[in-house]
C-alpha positions, 0 to 999 in steps of 0.5 A: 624469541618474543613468544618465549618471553611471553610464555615465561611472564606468564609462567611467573604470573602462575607460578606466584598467583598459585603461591599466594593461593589467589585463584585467576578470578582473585587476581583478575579483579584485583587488576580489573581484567577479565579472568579469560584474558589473565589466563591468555597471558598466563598461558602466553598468548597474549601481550599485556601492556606495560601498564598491565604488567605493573598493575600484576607486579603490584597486585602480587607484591613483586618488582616489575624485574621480579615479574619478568625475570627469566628465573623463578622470581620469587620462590 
């Protein structure tokens, strides 16, 4: 179950960045991680810290809910 949810974040993550045609480079800096580990997350292999989560959300304008929203957040 929890890797279920992993995966979807990641997938929303994804499916926003590529929307707002940010490149995984892009939104890696605009976060300050590396570009390896934001396409762990997307691909949901990796848990990120809460803090993380906000830093994304806010990086692609979302809500935190929008963010981890088992439906399209924003589509």
């Amino acid at each position: 179950m929890a890797l279920n949810r992993l995966k979807n974040i990641g997938n929303n993550i994804r499916t926003i960045r590529k929307q707002q045609h940010l490149s995984q480079i892009d939104l890696a800096v605009m976060v300050g991680i590396d570009r390896a580990y934001l396409s762990e997350i997307e691909n949901g292999r990796t848990n990120p810290t809460i803090n993380l989560l906000y830093a994304i959300a806010d990086a692609l304008e979302l809500s935190l809910e929008q963010l981890l929203s088992e439906n399209n957040p924003k589509t």
